[in-house]
DOGUMAR-205832 format. One record per residue (C-alpha): x, y, z; residue in three letters; residue number from 1. Coordinates in nm, 2 decimals. Layout:
% residues N
<node east="X" north="Y" up="Z" res="ALA" n="NUM"/>
...
This chain:
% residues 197
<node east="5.59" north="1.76" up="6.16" res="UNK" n="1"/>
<node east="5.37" north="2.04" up="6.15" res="UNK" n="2"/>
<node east="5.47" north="2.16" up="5.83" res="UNK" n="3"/>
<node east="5.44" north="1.82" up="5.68" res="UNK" n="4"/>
<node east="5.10" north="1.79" up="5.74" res="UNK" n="5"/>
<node east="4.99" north="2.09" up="5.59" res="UNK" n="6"/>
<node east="5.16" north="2.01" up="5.26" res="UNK" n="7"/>
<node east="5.02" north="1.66" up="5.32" res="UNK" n="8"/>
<node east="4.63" north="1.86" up="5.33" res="UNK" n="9"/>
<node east="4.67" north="2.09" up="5.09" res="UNK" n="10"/>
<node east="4.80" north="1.83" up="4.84" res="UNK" n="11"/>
<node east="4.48" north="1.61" up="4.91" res="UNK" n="12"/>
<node east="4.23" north="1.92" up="4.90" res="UNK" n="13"/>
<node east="4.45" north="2.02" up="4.55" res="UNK" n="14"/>
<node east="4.41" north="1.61" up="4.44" res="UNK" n="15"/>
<node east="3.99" north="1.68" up="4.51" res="UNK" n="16"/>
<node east="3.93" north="1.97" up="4.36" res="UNK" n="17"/>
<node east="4.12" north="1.84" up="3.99" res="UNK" n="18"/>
<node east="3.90" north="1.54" up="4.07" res="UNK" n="19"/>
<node east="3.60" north="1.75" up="4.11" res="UNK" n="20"/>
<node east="3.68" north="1.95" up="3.81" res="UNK" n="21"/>
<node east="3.82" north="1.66" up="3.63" res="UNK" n="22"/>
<node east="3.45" north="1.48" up="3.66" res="UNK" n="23"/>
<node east="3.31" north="1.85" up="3.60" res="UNK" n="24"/>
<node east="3.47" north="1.85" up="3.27" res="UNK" n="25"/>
<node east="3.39" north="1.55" up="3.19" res="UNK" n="26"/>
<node east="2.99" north="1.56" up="3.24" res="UNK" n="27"/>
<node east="3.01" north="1.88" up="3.05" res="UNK" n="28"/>
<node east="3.18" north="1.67" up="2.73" res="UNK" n="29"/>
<node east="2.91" north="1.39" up="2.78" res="UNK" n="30"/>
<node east="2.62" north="1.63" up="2.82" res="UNK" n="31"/>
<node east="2.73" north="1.82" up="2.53" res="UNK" n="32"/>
<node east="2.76" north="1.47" up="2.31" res="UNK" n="33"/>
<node east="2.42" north="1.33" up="2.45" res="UNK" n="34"/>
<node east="2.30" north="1.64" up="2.32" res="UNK" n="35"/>
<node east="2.43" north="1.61" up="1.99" res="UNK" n="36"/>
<node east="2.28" north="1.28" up="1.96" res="UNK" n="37"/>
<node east="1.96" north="1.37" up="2.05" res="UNK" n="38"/>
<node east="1.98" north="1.63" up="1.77" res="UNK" n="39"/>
<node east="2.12" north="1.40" up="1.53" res="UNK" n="40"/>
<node east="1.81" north="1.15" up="1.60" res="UNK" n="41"/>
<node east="1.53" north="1.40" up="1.60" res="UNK" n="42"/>
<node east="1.27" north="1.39" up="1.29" res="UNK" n="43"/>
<node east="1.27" north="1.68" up="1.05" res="UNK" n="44"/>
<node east="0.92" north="1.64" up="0.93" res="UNK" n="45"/>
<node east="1.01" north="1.87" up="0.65" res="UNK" n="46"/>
<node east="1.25" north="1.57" up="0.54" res="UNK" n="47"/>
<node east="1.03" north="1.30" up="0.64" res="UNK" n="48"/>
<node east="0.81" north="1.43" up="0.39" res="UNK" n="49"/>
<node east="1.11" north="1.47" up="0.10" res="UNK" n="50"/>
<node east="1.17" north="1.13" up="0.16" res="UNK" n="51"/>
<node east="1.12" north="0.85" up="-0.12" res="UNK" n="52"/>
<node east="1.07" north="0.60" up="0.16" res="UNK" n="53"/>
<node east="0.75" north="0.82" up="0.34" res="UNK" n="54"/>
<node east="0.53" north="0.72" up="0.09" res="UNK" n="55"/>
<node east="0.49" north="0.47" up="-0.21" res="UNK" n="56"/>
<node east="0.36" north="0.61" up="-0.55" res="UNK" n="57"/>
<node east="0.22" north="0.35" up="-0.78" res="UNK" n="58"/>
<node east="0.35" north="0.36" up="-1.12" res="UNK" n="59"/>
<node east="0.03" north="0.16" up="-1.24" res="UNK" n="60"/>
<node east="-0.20" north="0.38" up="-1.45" res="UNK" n="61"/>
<node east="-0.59" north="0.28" up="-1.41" res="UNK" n="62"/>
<node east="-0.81" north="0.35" up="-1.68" res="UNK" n="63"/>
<node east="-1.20" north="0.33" up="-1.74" res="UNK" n="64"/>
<node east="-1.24" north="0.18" up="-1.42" res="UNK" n="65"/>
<node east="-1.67" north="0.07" up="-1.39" res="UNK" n="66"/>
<node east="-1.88" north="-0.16" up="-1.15" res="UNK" n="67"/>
<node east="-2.17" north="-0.36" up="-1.30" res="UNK" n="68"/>
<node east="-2.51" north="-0.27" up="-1.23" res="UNK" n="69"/>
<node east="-2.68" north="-0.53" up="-0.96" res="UNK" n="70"/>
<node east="-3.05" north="-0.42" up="-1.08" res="UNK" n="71"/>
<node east="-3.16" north="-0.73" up="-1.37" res="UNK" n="72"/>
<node east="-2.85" north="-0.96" up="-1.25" res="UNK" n="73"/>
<node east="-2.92" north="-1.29" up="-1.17" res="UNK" n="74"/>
<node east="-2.77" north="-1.29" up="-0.82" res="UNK" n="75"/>
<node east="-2.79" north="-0.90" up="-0.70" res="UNK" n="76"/>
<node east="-2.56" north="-1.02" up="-0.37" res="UNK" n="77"/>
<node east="-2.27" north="-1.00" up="-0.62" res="UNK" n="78"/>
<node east="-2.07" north="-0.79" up="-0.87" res="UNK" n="79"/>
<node east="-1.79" north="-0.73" up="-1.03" res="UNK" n="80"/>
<node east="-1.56" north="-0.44" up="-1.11" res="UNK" n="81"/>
<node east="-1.38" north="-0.37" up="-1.43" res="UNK" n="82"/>
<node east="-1.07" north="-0.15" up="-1.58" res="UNK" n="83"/>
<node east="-0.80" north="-0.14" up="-1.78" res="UNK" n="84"/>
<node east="-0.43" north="-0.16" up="-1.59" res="UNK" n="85"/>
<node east="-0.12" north="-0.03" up="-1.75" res="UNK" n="86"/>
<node east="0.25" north="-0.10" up="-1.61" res="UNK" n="87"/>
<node east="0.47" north="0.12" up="-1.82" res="UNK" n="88"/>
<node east="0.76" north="0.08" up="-1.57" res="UNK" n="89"/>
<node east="1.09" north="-0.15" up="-1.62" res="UNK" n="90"/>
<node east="0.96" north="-0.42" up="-1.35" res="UNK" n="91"/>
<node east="0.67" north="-0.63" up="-1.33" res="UNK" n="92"/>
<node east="0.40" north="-0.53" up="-1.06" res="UNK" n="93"/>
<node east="0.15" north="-0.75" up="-0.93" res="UNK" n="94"/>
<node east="-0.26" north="-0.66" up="-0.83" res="UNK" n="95"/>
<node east="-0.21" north="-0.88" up="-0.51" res="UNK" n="96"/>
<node east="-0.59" north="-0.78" up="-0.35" res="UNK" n="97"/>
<node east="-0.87" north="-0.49" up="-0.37" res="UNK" n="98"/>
<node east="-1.11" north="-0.35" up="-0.07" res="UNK" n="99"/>
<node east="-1.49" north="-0.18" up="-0.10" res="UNK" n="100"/>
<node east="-1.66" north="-0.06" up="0.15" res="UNK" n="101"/>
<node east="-2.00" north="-0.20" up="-0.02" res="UNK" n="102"/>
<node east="-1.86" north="-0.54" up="0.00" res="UNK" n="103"/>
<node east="-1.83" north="-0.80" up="0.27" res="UNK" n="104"/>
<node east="-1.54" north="-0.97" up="0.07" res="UNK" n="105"/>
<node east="-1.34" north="-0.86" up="-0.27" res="UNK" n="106"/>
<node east="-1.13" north="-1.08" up="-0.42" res="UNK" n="107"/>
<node east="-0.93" north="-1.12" up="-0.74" res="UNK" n="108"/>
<node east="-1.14" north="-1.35" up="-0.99" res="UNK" n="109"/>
<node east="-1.07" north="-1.45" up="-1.34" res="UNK" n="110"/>
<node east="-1.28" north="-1.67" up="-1.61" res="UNK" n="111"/>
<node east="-1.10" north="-2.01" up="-1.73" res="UNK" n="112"/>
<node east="-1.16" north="-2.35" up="-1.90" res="UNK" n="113"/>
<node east="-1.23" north="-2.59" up="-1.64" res="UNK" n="114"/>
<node east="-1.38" north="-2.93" up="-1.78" res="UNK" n="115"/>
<node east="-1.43" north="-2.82" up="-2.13" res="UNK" n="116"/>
<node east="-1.66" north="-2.55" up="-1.92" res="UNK" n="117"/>
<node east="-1.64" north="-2.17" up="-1.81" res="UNK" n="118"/>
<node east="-1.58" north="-2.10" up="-1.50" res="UNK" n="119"/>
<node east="-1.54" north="-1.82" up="-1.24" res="UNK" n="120"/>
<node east="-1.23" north="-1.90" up="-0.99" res="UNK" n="121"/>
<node east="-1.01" north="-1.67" up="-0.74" res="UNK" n="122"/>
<node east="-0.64" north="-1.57" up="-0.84" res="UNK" n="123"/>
<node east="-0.46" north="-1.67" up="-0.54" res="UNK" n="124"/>
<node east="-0.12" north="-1.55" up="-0.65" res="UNK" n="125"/>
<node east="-0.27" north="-1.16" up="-0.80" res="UNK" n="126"/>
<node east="-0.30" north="-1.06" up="-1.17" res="UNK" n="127"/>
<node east="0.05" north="-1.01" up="-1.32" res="UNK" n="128"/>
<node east="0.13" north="-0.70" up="-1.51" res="UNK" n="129"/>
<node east="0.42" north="-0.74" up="-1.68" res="UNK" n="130"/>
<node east="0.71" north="-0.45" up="-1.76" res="UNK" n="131"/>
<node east="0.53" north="-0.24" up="-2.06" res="UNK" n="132"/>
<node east="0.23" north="-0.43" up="-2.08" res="UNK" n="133"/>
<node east="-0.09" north="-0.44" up="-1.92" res="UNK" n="134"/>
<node east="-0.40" north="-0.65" up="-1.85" res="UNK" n="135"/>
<node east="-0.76" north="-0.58" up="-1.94" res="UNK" n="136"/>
<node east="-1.01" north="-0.65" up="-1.66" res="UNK" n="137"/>
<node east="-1.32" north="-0.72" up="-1.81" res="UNK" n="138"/>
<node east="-1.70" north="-0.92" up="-1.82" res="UNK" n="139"/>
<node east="-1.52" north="-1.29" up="-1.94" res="UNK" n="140"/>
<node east="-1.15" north="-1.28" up="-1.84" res="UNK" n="141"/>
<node east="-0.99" north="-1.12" up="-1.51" res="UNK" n="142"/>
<node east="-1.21" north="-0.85" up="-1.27" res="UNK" n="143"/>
<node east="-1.21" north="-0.80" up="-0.88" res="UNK" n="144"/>
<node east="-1.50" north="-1.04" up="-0.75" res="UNK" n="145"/>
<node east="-1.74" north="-0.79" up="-0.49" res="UNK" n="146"/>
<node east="-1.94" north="-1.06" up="-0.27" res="UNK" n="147"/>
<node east="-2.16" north="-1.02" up="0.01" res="UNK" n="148"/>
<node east="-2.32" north="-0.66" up="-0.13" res="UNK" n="149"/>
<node east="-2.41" north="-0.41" up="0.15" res="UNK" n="150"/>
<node east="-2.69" north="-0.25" up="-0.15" res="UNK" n="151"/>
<node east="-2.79" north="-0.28" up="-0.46" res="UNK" n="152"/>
<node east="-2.58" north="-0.12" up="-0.71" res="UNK" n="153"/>
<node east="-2.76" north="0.06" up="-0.95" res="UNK" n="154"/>
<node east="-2.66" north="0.29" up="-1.26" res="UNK" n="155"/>
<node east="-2.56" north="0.59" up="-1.18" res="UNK" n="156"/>
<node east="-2.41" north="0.52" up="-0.85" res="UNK" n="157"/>
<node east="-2.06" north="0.52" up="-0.73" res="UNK" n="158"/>
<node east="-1.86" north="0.27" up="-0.54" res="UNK" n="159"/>
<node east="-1.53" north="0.32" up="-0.39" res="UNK" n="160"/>
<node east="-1.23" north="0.09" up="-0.46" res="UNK" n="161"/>
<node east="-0.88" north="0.02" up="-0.30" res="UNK" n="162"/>
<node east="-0.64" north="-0.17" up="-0.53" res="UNK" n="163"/>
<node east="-0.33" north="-0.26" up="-0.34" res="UNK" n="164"/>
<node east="-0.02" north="-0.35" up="-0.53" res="UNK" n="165"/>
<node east="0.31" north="-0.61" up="-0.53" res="UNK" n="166"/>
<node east="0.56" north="-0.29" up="-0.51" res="UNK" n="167"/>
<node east="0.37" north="-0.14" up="-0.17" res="UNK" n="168"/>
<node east="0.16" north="0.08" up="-0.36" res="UNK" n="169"/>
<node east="-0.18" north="0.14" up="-0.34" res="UNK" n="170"/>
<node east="-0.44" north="0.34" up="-0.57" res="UNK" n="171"/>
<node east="-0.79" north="0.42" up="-0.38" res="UNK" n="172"/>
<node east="-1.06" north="0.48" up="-0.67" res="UNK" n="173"/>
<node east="-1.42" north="0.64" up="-0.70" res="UNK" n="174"/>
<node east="-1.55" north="0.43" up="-0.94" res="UNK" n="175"/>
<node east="-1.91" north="0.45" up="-1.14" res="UNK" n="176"/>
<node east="-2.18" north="0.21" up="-1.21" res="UNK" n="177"/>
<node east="-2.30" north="0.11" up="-1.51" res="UNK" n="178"/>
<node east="-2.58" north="-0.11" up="-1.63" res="UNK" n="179"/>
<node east="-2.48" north="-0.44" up="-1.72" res="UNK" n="180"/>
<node east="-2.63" north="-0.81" up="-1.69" res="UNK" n="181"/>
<node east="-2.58" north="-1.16" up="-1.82" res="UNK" n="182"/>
<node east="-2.78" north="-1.16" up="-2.01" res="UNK" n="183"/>
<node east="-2.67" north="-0.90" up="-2.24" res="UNK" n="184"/>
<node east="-2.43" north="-1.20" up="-2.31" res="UNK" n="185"/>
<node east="-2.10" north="-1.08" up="-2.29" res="UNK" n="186"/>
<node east="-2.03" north="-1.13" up="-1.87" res="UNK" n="187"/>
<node east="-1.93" north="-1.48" up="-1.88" res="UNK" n="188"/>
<node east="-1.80" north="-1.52" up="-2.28" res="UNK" n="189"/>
<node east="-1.40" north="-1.52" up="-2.24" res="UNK" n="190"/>
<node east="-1.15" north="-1.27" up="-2.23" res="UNK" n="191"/>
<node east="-0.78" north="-1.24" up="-2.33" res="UNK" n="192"/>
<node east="-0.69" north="-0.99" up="-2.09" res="UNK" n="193"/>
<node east="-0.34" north="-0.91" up="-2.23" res="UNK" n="194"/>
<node east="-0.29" north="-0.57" up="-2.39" res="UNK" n="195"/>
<node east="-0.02" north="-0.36" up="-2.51" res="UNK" n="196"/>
<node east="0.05" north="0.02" up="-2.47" res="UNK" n="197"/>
């Protein structure tokens, strides 16, 4: 009887100590794969940076870019900004909006025949640029509409400019002024917009 219980406890303290290495084992296995993961899911800035996604470069080129002079205007509380935009990539990319720090509200504006008249309206849905082309914005056809002027704008001077685009780009722009008025008679005659490359 004697004997009996002593293999009984020494196969019970044998059965703990497998169990206590057993779990041993085991927390090492999960430490060592929680560690892994935590590895696997750590940034490498390095990459980050590499990345196509970390950043958006706009394939729109901006040319001649100029804001019109508010000294001689007819209403000095508003301008407008002009330049040419080329798309020389395979898809079309839209101007959805544009930012100034001298302005209290930019929007996208374009000239059109309304009632056998011209006349100055926002383009709610951006200014296309289609695959190869681009669009002129000028005095007459489509610019970006600066309202609610901070200061007058006067040669010389330099205003800065964010133009934010359809494909996530953006392009931020220092961009000069340049006398110009209405009555030089060219602001509100129409534009065709459209060029070619």
């Amino acid at each position: 009887m004697h004997a009996h219980s002593t293999i009984h406890r020494t196969t019970s303290t044998t059965t703990r100590t497998l169990r206590t290495l057993g779990l041993g084992a085991t927390a090492l296995v999960l430490t060592a794969a929680l560690a892994a993961c935590g590895e696997q899911s750590s940034p490498d800035p390095a990459a980050a940076a590499a990345s196509p996604t970390s950043a958006v470069t706009s394939t729109v080129v901006v040319g001649d870019p100029w804001v019109r002079a508010t000294k001689g205007s007819e209403d000095p509380s508003m301008s407008g900004a002009f330049m040419t935009l080329d798309n020389p990539g395979p898809e079309p990319v839209t101007l959805v909006s544009a930012s100034s720090s001298v302005a209290r509200t930019t929007e996208l504006h374009e000239m059109a025949m309304v009632d056998g008249a011209m006349s100055m309206q926002a383009v709610d849905d951006g200014i296309v640029l289609e695959a190869g082309r681009g669009k002129v914005l000028e005095p007459g056809g489509f610019h970006v509409m600066l309202m609610g002027l901070r200061d007058a704008l006067a040669p010389g001077d330099e205003v800065d400019l964010s133009l934010v685009f359809s494909d996530g780009s953006t392009q931020d722009l220092v961009v000069p002024v340049k006398a110009f008025t209405e009555e030089e008679g060219h602001y509100h005659a129409p534009g065709t917009g459209d060029h070619d490359h």
